[in-house]
MARBA-371772 format. One record per residue: residue number from 1; residue in three letters; chain; y, z, x of N, C-alpha, C, CB in turn. Coordinates in steps of 0.02 Angstrom, whole numbers. Atoms other than C-alpha are relative to their C-alpha. Glycine has a CB too. Layout:
BEGIN
R nr rest kette nyy nzz nxx cayy cazz caxx cyy czz cxx cbyy cbzz cbxx
R NUM ALA A Y Z X Y Z X Y Z X Y Z X
...
***
This chain:
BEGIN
R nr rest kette nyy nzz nxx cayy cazz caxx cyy czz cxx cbyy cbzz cbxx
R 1 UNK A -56 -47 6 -2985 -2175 -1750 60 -37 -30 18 32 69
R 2 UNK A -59 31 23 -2854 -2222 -1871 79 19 39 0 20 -75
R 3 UNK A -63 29 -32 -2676 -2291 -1793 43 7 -51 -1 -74 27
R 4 UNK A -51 -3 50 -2532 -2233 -1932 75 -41 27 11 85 -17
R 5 UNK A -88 36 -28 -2354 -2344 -1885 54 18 -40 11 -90 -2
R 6 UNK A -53 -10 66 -2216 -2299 -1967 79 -28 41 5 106 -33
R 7 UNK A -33 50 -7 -2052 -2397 -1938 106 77 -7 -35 -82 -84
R 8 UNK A -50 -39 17 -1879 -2273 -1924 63 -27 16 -7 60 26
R 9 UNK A -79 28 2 -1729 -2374 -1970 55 14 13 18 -11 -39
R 10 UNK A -67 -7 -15 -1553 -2352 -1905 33 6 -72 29 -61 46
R 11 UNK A -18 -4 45 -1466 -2271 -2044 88 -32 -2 -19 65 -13
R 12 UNK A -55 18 -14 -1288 -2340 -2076 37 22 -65 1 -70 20
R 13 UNK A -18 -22 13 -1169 -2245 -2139 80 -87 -67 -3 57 68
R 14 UNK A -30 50 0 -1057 -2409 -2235 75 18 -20 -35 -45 -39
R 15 UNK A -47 -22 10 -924 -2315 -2298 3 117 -7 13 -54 -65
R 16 UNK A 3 -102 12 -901 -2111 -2302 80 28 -16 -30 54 96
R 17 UNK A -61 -15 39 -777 -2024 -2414 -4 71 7 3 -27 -79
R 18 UNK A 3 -69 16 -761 -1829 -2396 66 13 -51 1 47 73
R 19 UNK A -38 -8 52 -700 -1786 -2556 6 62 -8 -18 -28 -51
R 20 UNK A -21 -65 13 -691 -1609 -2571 -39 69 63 -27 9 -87
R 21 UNK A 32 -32 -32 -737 -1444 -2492 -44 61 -42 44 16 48
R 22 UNK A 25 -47 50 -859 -1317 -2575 12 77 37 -86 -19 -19
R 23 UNK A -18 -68 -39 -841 -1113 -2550 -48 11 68 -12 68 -55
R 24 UNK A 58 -34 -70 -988 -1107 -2429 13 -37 58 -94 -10 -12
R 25 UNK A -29 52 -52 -882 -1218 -2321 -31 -83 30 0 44 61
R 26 UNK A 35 71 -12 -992 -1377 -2318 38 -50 -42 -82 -2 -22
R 27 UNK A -46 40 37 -889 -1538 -2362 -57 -34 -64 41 -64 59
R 28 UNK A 51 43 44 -938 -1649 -2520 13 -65 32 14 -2 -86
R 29 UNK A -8 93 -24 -965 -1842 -2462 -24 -49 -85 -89 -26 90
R 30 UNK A 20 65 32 -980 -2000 -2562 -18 -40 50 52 -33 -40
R 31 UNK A 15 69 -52 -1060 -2134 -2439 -47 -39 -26 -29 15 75
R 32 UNK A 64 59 11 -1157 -2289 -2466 -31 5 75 32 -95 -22
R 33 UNK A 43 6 -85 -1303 -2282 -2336 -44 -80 -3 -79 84 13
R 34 UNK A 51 71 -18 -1410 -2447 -2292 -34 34 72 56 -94 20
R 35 UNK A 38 -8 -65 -1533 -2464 -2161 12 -62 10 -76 24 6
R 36 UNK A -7 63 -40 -1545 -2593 -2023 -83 -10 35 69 11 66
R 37 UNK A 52 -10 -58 -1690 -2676 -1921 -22 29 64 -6 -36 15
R 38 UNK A 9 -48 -59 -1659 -2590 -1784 -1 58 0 35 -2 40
R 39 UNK A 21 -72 18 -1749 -2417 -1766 -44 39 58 -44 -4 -68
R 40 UNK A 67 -37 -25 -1878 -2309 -1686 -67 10 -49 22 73 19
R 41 UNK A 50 10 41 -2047 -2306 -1738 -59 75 41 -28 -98 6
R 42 UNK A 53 -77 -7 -2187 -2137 -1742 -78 -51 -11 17 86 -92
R 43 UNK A 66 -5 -6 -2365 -2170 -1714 -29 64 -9 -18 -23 57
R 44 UNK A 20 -50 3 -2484 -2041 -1778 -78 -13 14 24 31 -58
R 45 UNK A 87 10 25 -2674 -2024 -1736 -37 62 -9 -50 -41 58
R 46 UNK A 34 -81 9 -2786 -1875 -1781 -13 18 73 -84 7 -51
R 47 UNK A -13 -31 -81 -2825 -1762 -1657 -29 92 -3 111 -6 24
R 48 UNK A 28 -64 20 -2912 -1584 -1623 43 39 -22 -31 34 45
R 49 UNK A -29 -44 11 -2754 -1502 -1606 77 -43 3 -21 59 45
R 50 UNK A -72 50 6 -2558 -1562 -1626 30 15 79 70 32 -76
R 51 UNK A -41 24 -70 -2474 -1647 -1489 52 -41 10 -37 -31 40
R 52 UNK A -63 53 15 -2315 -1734 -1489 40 -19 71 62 41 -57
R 53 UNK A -42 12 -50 -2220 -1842 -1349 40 -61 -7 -35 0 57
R 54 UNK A -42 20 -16 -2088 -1933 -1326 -3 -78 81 30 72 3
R 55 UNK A 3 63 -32 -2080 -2148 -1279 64 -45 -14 -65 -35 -23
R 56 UNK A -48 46 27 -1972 -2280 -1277 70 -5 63 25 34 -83
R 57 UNK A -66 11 -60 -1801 -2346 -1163 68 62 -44 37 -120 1
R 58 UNK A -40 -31 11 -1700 -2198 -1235 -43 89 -4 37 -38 -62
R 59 UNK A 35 -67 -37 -1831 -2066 -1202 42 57 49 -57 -31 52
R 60 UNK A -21 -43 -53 -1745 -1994 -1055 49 53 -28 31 -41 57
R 61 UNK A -53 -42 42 -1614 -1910 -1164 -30 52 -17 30 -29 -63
R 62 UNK A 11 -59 32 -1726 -1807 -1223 -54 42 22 -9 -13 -63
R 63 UNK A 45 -25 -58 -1831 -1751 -1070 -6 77 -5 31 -19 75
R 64 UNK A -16 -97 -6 -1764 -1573 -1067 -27 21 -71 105 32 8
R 65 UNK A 33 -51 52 -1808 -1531 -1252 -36 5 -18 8 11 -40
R 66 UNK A 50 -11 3 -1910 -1428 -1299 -42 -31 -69 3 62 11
R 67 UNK A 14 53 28 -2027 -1518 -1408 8 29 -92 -79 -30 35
R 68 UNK A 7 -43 51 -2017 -1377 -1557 71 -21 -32 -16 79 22
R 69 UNK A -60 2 12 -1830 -1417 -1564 9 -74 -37 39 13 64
R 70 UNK A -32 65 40 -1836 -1600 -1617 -26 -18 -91 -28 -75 54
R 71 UNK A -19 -11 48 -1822 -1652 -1783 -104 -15 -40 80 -51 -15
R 72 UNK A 79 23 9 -2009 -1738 -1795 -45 58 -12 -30 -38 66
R 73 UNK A 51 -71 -18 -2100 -1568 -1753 34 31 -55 5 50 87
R 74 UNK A -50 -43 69 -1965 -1463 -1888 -61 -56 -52 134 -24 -9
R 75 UNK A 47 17 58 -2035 -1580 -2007 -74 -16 -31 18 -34 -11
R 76 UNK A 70 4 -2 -2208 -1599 -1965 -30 66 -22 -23 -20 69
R 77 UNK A -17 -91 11 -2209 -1409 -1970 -20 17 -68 90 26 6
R 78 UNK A -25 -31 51 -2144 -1386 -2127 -30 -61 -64 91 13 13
R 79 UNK A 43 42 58 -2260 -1511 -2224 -79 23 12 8 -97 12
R 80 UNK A 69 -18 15 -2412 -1453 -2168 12 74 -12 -56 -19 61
R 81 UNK A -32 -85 31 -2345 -1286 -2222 -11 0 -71 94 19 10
R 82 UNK A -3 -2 59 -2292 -1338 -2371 -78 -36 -60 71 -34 -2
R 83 UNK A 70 21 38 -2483 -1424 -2414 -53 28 32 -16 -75 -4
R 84 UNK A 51 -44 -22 -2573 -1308 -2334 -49 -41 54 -40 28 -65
R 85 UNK A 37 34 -38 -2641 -1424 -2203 17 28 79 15 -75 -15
R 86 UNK A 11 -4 -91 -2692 -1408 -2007 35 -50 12 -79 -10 41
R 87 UNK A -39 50 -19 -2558 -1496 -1906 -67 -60 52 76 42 51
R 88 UNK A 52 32 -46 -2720 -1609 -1822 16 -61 1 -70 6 -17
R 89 UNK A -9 74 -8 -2610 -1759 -1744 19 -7 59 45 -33 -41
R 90 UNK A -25 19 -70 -2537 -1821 -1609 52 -41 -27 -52 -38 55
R 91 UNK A -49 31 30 -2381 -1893 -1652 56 -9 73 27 48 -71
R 92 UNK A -54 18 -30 -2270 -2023 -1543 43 0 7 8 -20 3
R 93 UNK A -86 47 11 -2074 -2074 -1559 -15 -24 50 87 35 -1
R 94 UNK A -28 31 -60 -2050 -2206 -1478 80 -24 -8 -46 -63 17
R 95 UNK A -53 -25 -8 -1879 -2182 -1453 54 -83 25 -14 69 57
R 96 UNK A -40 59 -21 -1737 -2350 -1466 56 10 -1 -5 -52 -31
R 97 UNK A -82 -17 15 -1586 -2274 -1530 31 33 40 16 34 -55
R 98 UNK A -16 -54 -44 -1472 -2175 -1443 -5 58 -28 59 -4 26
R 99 UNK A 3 -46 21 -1477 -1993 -1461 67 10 -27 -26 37 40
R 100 UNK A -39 -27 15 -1353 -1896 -1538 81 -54 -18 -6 50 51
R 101 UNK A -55 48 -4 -1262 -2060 -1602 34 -30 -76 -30 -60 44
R 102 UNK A -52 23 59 -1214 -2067 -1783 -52 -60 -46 87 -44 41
R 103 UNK A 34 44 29 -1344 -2186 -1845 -75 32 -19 1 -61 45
R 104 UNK A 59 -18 33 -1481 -2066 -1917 -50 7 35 -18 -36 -43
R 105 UNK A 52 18 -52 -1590 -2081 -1760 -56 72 -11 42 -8 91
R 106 UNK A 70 -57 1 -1681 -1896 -1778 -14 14 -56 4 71 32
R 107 UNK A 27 20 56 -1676 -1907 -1973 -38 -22 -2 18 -22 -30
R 108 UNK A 21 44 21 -1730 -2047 -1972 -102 -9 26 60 -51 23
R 109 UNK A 51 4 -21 -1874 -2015 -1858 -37 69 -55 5 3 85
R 110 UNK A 14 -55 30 -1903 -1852 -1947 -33 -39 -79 75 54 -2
R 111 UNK A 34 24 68 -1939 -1953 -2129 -43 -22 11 24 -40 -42
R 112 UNK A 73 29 -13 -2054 -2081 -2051 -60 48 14 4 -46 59
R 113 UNK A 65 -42 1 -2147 -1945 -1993 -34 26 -73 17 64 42
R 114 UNK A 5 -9 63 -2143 -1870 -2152 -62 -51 -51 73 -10 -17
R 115 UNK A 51 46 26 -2226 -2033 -2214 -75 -9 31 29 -61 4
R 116 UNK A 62 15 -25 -2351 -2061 -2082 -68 71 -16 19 -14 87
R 117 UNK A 37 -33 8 -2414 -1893 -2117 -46 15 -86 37 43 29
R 118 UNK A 28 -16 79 -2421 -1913 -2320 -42 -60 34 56 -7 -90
R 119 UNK A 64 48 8 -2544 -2070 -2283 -57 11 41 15 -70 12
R 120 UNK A 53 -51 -41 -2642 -1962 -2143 -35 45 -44 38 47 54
R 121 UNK A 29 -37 42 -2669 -1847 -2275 -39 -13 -77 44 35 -3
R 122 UNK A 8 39 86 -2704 -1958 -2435 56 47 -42 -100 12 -46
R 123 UNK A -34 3 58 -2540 -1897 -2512 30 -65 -32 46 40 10
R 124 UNK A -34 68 56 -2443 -2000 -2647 56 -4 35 20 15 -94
R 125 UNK A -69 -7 -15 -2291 -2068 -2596 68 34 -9 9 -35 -9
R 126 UNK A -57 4 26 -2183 -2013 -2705 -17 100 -6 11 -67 -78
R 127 UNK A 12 -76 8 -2253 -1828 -2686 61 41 24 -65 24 42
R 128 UNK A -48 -26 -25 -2126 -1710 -2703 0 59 52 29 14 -48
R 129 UNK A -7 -38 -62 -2167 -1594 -2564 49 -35 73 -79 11 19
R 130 UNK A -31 44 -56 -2111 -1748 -2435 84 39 -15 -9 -105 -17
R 131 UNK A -101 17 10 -1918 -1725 -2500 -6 70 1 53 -47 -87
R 132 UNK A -12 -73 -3 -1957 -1514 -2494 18 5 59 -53 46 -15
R 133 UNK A -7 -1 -82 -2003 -1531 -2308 78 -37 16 -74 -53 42
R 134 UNK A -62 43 -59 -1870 -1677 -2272 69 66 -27 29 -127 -33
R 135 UNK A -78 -27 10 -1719 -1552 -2381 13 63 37 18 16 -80
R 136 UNK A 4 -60 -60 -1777 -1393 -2245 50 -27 48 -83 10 43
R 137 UNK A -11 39 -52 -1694 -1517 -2114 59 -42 13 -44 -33 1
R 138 UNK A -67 37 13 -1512 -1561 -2178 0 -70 -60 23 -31 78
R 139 UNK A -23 68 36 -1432 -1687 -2277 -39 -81 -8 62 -13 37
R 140 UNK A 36 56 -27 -1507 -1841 -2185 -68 -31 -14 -3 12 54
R 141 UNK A 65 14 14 -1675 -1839 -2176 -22 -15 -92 -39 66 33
R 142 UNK A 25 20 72 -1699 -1835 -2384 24 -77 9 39 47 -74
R 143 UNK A -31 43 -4 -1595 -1981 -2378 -56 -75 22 56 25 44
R 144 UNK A 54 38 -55 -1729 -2064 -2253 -38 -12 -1 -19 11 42
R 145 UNK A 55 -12 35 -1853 -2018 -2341 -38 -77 -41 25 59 -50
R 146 UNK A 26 51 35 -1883 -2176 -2455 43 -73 37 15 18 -88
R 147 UNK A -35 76 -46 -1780 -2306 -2340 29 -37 -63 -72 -63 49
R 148 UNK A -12 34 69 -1681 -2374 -2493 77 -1 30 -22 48 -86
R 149 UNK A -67 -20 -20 -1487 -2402 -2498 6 50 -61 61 -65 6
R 150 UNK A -11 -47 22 -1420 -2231 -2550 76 17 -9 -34 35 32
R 151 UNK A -57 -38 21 -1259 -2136 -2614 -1 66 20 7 -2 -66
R 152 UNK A 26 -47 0 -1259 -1975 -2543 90 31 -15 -55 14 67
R 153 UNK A -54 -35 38 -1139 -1861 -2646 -3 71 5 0 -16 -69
R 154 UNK A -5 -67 6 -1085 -1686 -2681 -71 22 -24 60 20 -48
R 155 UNK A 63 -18 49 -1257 -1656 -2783 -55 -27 34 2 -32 -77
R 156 UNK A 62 19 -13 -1390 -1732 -2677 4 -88 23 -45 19 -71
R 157 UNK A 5 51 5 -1426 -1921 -2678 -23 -43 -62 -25 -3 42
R 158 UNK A 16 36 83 -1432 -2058 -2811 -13 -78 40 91 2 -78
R 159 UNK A 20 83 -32 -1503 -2242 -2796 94 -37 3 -73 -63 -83
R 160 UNK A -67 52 -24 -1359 -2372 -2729 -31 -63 -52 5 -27 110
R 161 UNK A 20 74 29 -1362 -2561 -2813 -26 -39 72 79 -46 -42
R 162 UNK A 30 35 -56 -1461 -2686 -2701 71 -22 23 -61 -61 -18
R 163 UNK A -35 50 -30 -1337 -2760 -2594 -36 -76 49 41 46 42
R 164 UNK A 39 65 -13 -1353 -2936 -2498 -3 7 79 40 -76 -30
R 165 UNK A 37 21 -92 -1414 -2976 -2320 53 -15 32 -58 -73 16
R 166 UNK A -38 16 -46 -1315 -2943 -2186 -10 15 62 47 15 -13
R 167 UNK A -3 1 -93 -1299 -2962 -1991 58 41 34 15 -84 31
R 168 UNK A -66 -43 -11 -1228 -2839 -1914 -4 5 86 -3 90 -46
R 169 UNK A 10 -9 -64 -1195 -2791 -1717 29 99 21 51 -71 39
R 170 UNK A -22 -75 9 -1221 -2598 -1677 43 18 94 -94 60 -22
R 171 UNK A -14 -34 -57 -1150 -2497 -1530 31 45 -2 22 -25 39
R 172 UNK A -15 -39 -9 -1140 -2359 -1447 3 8 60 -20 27 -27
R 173 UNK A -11 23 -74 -1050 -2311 -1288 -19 45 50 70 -15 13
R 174 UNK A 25 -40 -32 -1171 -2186 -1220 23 70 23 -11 -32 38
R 175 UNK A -20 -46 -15 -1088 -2033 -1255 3 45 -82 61 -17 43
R 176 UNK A 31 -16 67 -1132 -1901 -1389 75 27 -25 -75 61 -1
R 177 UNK A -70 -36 30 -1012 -1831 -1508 -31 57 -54 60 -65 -47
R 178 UNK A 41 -47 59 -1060 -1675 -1600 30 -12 -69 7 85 13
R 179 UNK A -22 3 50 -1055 -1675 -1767 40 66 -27 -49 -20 -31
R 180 UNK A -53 -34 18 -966 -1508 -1787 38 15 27 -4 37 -20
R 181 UNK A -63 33 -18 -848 -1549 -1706 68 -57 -4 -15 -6 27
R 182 UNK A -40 49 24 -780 -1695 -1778 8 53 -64 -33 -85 -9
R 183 UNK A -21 -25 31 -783 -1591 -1935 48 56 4 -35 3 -21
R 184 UNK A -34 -45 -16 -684 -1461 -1847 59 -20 6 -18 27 45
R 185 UNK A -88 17 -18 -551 -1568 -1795 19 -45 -62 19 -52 86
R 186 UNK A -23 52 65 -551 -1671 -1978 55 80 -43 -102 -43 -69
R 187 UNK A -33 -53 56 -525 -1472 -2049 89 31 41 -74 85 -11
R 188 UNK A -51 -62 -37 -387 -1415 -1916 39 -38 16 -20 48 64
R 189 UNK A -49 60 -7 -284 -1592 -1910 19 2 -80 -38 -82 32
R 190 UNK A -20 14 49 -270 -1560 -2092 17 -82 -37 43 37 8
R 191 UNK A 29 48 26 -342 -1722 -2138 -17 -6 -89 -57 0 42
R 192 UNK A -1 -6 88 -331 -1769 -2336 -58 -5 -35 39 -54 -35
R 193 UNK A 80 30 61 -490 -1788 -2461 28 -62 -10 -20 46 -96
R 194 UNK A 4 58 4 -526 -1953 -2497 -30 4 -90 -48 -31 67
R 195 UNK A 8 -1 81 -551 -1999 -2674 -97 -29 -17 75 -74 -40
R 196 UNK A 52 36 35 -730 -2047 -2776 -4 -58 -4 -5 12 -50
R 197 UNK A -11 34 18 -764 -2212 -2752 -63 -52 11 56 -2 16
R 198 UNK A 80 35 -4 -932 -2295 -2787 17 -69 -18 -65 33 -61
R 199 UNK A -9 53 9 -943 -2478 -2784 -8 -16 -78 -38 -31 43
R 200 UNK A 6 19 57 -896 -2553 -2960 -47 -57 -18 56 -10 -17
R 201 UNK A 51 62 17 -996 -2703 -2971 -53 -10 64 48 -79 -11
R 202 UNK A 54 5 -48 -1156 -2755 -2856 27 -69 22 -82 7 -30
R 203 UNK A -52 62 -62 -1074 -2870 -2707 -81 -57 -15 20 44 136
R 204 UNK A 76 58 6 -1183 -3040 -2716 10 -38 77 6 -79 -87
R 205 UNK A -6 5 -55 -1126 -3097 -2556 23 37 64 16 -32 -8
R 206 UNK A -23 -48 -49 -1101 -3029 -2367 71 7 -16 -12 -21 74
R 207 UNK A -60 -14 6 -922 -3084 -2412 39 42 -70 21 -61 13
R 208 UNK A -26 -34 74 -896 -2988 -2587 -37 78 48 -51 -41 -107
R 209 UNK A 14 -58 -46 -989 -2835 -2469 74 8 52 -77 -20 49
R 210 UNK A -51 -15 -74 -846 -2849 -2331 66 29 -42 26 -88 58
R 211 UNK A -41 0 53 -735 -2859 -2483 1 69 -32 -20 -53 -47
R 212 UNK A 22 -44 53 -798 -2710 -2582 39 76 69 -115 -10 -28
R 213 UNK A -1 -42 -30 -807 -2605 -2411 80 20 28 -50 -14 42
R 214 UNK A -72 -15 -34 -625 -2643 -2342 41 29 -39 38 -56 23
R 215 UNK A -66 -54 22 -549 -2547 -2480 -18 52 -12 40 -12 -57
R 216 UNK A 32 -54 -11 -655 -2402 -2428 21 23 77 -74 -13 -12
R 217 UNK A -22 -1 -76 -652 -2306 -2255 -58 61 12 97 24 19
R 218 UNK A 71 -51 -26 -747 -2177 -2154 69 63 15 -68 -37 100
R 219 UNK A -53 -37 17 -630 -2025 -2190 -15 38 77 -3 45 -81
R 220 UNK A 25 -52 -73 -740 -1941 -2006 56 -44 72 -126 -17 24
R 221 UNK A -32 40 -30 -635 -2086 -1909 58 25 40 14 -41 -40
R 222 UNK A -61 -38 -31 -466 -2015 -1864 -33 64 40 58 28 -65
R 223 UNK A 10 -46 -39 -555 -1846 -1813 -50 -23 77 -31 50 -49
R 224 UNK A 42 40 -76 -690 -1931 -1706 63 -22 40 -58 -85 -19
R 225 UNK A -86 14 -73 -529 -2029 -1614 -10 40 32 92 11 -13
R 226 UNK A -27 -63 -18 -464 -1873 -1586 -38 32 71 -11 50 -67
R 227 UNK A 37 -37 -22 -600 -1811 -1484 -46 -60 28 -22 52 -49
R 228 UNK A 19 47 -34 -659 -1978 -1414 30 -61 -8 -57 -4 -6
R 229 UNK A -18 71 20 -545 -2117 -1394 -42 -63 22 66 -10 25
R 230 UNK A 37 53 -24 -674 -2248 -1327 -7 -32 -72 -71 19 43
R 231 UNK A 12 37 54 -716 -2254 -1523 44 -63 -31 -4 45 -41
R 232 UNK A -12 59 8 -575 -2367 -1542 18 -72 43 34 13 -29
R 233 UNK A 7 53 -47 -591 -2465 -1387 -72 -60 -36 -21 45 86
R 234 UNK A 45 64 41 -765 -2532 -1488 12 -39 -46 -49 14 -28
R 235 UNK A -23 39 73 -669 -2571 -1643 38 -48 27 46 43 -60
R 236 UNK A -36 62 -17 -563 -2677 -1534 -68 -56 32 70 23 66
R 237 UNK A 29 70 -32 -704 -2765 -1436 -32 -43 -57 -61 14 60
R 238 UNK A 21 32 52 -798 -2800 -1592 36 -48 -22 -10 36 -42
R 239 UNK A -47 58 32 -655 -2872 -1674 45 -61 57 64 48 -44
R 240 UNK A -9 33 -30 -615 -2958 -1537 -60 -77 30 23 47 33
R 241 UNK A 55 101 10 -774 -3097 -1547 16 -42 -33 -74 -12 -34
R 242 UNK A -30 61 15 -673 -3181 -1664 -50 8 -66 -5 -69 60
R 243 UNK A 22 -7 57 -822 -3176 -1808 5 44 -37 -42 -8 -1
R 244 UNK A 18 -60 42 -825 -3003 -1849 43 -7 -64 16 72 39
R 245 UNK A -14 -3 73 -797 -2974 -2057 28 50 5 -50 0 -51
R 246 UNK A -11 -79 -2 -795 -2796 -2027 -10 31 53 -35 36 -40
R 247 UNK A 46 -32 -59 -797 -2663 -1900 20 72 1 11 -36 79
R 248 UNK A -9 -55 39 -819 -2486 -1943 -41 73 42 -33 -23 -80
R 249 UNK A 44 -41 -19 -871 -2332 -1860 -48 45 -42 31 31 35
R 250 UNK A 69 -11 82 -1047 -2267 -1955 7 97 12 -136 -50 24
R 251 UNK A -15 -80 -20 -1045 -2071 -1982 34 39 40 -38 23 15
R 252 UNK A -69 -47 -43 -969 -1925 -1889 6 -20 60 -8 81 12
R 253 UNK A 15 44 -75 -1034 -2015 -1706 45 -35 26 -50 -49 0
R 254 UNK A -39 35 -50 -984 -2122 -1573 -6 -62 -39 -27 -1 81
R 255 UNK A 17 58 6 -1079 -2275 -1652 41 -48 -57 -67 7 -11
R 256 UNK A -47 56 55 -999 -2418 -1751 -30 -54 11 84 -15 11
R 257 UNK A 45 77 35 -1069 -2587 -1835 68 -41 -7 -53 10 -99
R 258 UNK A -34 50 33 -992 -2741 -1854 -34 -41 -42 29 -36 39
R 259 UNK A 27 30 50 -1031 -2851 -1990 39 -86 27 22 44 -85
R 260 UNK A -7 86 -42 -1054 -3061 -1944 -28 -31 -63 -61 -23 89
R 261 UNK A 14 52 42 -1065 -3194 -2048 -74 -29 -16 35 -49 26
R 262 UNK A 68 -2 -16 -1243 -3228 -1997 -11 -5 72 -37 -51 -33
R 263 UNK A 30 9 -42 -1367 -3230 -1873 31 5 80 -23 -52 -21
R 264 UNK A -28 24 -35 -1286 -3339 -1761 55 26 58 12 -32 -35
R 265 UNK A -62 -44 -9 -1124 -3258 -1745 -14 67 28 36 12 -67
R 266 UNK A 23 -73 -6 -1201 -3081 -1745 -30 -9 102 -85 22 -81
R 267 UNK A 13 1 -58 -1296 -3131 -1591 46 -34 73 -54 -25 -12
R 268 UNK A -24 23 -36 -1165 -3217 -1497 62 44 13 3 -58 -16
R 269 UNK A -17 -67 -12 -1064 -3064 -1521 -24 49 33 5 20 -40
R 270 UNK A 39 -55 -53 -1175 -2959 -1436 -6 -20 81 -83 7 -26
R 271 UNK A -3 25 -85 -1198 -3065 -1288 76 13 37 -15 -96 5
R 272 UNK A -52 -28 -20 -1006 -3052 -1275 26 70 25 25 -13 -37
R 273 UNK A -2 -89 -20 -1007 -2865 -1272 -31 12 52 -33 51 -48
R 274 UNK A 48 -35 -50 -1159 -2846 -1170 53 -30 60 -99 -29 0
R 275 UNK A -14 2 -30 -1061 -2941 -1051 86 50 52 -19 -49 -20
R 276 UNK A -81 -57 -31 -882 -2847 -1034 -21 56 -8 84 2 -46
R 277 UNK A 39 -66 0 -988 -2688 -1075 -44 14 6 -2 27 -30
R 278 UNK A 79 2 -18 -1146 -2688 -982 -32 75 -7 -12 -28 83
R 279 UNK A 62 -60 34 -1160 -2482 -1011 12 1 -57 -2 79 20
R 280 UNK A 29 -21 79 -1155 -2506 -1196 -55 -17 3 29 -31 -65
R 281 UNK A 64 18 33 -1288 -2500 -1306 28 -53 -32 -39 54 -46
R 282 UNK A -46 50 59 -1267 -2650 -1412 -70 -43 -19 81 -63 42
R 283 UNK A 68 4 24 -1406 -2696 -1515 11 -64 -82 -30 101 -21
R 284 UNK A -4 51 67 -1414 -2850 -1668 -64 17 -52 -8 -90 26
R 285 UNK A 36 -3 46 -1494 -2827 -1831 27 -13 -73 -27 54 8
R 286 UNK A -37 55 59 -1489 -2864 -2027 -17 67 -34 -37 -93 -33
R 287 UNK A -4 -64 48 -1452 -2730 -2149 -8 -37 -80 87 49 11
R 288 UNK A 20 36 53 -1524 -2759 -2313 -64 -59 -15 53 -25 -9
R 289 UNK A 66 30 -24 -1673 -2853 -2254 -46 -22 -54 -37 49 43
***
């Protein structure tokens, strides 16, 4: 009985620009996305009939729902729909991220699936049904879809330039933040558009990256505050290890990355946190890998 793995990266939001608003009331963004090592990962094995559950030290979050509601099942759904196939799997998450935290966590699980099921099925990778199913399912998931660094703009998504290897330290302080809600209070604080602003040249080091990003921002920032000040209690502890380059909250969420010089640093930052904040999450990994 074949064992499918599929690997669902922590998406990271590195900069986010809402530049305009369109009539159907959905904002336009500019963001550079990256992924990180740290993720959740889907197991799929065949199976008479489809069965999906829920593993992992962040499981419990998601005890109560029903299993039709999460993002894995939506897209599992809606691919064997769209290829005319019997859903015949059994499909894991094992579940690392936090829920509802700003770092792509049910996207993200939602694409891998996506994948594990095109190589269950002998599709092609690059088959465009995958990106039909993942664009049923929001913004995100396409995005997630090919694990690449991305641009996601008014029009869809476009490839990013490689950037270079960096160490970053995530966290989140165990408390969700809806996402329309931060957009509620970005539209009703009368918060400004942010201008177009795609990286001009491809950064060659973490420090031409820290460089590139600090004269960018996450335009969701001020409203999140608003509606959870803890978010800048992390921007202080972060920046308070003394290495941090950068430290930035990632999408509309609670969660925020810092960026470390390497390794070293990255992990000796975390130990610091874990200690003055034993209920964060606080998790080390390398973006750009």
């Amino acid at each position: 009985m074949t064992l499918i793995h599929e690997f669902a990266p922590a998406k990271l939001n590195l900069y986010l620009h809402i530049t305009g608003r369109r009539p159907d009331g959905y904002h336009d963004l500019d963001s550079l996305v990256a992924f990180a090592t740290i993720g959740d990962e889907v197991a799929l094995r065949p199976a008479s009939s489809f069965h999906f559950e829920v593993t992992g030290n962040q499981a419990l979050a998601l005890q109560n729902e029903k299993p039709e509601n999460n993002l894995v099942v939506k897209a599992a759904r809606s691919l064997a729909e769209l290829t005319g196939r019997a859903l015949d799997v059994h499909i894991v998450l094992v579940k690392n991220l936090p829920v509802a935290s700003g770092i792509g966590g049910g996207s993200s699980d939602a694409a891998a699936t996506l994948r594990a099921l095109a190589k269950h099925w002998g599709l092609a990778a690059d088959d465009p049904r995958l990106m039909q199913a993942a664009a049923l399912h929001g913004q995100d998931v396409p995005v997630c879809v090919k694990v690449e660094n991305t641009y996601m703009t008014a029009t869809g998504v476009m490839p990013a330039p490689k950037l270079p290897r960096a160490d970053v330290v995530l966290i989140n302080p165990g408390k969700g933040l809806p996402t329309p809600a931060v957009y509620k209070s970005y539209r009703e604080n009368g918060d400004k558009f942010a201008p177009l602003n795609r990286l001009e040249k491809q950064p060659e080091t973490v420090d031409d990256l820290v460089s590139a990003l600090k004269a960018r921002s996450n335009s969701l920032y001020a409203p999140a505050l608003r509606l959870m000040p803890e978010i800048n209690e992390i921007i202080t502890v972060l920046e308070a290890t003394g290495e941090c380059l950068l430290s930035r909250m990632s999408g509309s969420r609670a969660s925020c990355f810092g960026i470390y010089p390497d390794v070293t640093a990255a992990k000796s930052a975390a130990a610091q946190i874990r200690a003055v904040r034993p209920r964060w999450w606080v998790e080390t990994g390398v973006i750009n890998a």
